[in-house]
N, C-alpha and C positions, 0 to 999 in steps of 0.2 A: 526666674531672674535671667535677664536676657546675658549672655558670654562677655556682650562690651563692656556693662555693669563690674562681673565678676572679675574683669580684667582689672579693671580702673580699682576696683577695692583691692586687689591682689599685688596691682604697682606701689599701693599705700603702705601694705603690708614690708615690700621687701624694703622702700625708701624708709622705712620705720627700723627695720632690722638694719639696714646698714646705716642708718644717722641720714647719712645726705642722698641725692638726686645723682650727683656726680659719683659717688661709689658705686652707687648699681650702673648707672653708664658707663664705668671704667671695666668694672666685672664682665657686663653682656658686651662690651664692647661697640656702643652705639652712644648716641650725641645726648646730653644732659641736658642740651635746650631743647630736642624734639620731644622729651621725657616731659618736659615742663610744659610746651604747648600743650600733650596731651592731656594732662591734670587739668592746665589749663580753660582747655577747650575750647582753644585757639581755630581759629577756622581757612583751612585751608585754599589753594587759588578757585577750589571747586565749588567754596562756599559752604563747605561740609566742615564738623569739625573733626579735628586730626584723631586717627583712631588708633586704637594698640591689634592691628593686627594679627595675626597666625604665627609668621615669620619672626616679627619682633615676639610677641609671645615665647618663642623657645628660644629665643635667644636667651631672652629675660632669665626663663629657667636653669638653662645650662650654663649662663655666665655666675647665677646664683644658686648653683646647684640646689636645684630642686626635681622633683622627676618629672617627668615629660607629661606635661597635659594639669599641674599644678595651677598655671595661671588660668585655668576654663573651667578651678572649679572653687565653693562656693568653703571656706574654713572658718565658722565661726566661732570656732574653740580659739582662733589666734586674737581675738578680739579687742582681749582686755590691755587698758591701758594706753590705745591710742585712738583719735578721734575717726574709727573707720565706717566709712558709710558705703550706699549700697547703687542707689540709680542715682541720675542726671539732679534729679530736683535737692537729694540727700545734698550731694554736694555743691550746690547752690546755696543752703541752707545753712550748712555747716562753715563757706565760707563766708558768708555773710555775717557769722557773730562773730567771727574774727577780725572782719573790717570796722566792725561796730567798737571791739573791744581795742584795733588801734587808733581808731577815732577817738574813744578817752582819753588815751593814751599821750595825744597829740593836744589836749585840749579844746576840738572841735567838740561845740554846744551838742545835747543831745537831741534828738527825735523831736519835734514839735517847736525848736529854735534854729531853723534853719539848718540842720548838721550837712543835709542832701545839697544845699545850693554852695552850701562853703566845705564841703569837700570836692564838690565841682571845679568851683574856682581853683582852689590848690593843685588840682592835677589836670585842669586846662579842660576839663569837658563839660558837659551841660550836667546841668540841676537833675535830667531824666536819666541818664547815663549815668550818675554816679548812686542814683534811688535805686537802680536796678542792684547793685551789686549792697547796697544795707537791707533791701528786703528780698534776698537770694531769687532775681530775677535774671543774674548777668554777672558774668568776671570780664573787669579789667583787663587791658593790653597786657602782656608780658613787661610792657618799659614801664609801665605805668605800677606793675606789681612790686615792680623791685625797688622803684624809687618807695612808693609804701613802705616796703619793711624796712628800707634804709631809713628813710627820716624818720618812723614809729622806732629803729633799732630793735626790730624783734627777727627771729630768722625768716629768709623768704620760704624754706624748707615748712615749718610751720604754718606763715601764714597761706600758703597753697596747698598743704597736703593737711594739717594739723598734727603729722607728727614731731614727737619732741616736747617741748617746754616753750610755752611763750616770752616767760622772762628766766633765757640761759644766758650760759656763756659768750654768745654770741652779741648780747644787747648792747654790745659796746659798738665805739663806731670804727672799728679795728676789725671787732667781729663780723658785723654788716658786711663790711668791704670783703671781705673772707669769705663770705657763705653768697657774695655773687660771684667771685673769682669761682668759687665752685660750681657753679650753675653756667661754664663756656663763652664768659667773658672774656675781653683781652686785659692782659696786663695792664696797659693806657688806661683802658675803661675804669679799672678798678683805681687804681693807681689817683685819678681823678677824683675819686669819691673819696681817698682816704686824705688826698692832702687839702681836699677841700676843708677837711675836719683838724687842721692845725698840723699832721704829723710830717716829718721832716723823711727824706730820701727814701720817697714813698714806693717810688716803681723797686727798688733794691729791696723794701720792706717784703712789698707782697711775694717779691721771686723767690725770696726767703722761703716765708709760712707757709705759699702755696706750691711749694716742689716738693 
């Protein structure tokens, strides 16, 4: 198993032990959305996509105290209980039944009734672009992921990493708005989503919850 694999299963790991994306980048002290591209597999100006490094690597460990050289290796005793996978195609796979399962969720028809052209529609891209990410050939934009787990209201923390509980605490549209403030939103941004959903003095709300 190639280091970047074991890497990428190993960030699952700690984002599982400490609940969110933003804990472990508070911990190592580095950015919760470069954390999220990397899950992601976000592709950077090189056209490559963004990797977990050497450097990030000890960071990871020594902001999560682990011992040195933890994230290069391979723990499958830590396994049980979260959806942890292993290479590139694993988690294409993995996220794929989780786009499929907020696609119920949403009421989009299933597989053989159009689900691929009307979840296109809904998030502004083609009929092929959205087939890619139900039959784990392809993840969505990062803006594109979060408005998902907002409008399905399930956390974005699960549906990009699969850890956690699909339908938690979070499912509300309070929570949604919370678990992106956590993921290096601004204030405004969030702020936008949550009064979009009825609640009153909403920037004051989230300064609140999220300090």
């Amino acid at each position: 198993m190639k280091v970047e694999t074991i890497r990428l299963a190993n960030l699952q790991k700690l984002i599982s032990e400490k609940k969110t994306i933003r804990a472990v980048a508070l911990a190592a002290n580095t950015s919760a959305t470069y954390l999220s591209q990397i899950l992601n597999r976000t592709k950077s100006c090189t056209g490559n996509p963004r990797g977990l490094g050497s450097v990030l690597a000890r960071k990871l460990e020594k902001g999560c105290n682990k011992p040195e050289g933890w994230m290069d290796q391979h723990h499958p005793e830590d396994n049980e209980g979260d959806e942890v996978v292993g290479n590139k195609q694993d988690l294409l796979d993995a996220f794929s039944r989780r786009v499929n399962l907020v696609c119920d969720r949403l009421g989009i028809p299933p597989a053989g009734r159009n689900r691929q052209e009307l979840l296109g529609k809904r998030y502004g891209v083609s009929q092929k672009a959205a087939r890619k990410w139900l039959v784990g050939a392809g993840f969505p934009e990062t803006a594109i992921s979060i408005k998902m787990a907002t409008d399905a209201r399930v956390s974005y923390t699960w549906l990009m990493t699969g850890s956690g509980n699909f339908d938690d605490s979070k499912s509300s549209a309070l929570g949604c708005s919370l678990d992106l403030a956590l993921h290096s939103y601004s204030i405004e941004e969030i702020a936008a989503h949550v009064k979009s959903r009825g609640l009153e003095d909403s920037i004051k709300l989230i300064r609140l919850l999220a300090s």
